[in-house]
N, C-alpha and C positions, 0 to 999 in steps of 0.2 A: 401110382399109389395102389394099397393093396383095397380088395372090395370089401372084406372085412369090415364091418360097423358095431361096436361096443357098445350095447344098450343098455337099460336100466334094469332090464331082467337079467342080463350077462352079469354088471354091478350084484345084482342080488344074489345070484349063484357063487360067484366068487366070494362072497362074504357068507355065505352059508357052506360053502367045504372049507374055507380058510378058518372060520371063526366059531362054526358051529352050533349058530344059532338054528332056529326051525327053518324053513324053507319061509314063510308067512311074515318072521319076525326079522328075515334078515331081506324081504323086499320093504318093506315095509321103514327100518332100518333109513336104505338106500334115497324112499320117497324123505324122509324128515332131515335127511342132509342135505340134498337138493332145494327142498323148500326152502330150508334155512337162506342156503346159498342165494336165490332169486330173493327173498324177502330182505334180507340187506343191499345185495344191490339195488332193487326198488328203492329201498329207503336212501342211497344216495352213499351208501356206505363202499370201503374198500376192503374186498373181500382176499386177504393172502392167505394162500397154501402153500407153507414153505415146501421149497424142493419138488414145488408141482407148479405155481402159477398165479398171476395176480389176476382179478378180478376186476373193473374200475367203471364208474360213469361219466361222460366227459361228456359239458356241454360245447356245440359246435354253434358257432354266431351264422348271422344270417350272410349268404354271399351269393355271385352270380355264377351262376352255370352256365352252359352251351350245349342246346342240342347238336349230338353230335352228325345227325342227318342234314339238319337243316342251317346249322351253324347259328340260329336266332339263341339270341342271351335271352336267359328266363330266369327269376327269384330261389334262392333254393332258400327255403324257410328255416330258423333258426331250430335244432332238434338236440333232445339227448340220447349217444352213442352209448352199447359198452364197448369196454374191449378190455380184449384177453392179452398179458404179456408175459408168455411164457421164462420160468425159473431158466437163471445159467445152470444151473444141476439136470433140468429135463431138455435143455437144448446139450448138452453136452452127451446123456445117454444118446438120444437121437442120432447128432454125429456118428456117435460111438457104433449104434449098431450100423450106420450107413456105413461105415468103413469097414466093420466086417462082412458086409454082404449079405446079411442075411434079411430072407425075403419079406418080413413086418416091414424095414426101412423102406420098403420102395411104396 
């Protein structure tokens, strides 16, 4: 995998050369889509970006576990997950650049 990590300020830069807002209004921008995003999955809501990714909270019931040291079953308590399920349009780029080789895909 590449060491490469995509942050909120990288977000805010790319929307301030792409879009041309101020440097201030396009971090800024970047925080109030974010929040949005977290404030409906909190809310229980399902969050789609077409042709980027679903967004989702899924409750998990209660079951048993196994330490896997000791092999003793212990409770794992009932909890809510997200998860992420990425678009067939972003798994297909992905593909795409892994078959061309080029060094993002790895």
């Amino acid at each position: 995998m590449g060491d490469k990590t995509l942050t909120r300020a990288d977000l805010a830069e790319a929307v301030y050369r792409k879009v041309g807002l101020s440097r201030s209004e396009s971090a800024s921008l970047v925080e109030m889509i974010i929040d949005e995003i977290c404030d409906a999955v909190v809310r229980g809501e399902t969050v789609k970006l077409s042709s980027f990714a679903t967004f989702q909270v899924r409750s998990k019931a209660e079951r048993i576990g196994r330490n896997p040291k000791t092999g003793e079953e212990v409770p794992i308590s009932p909890r809510r997950v997200m998860t992420f399920k990425a678009s067939n349009v972003l798994k297909q780029k992905i593909a795409d650049a892994h078959s061309k080789g080029t060094p993002d895909a790895e």
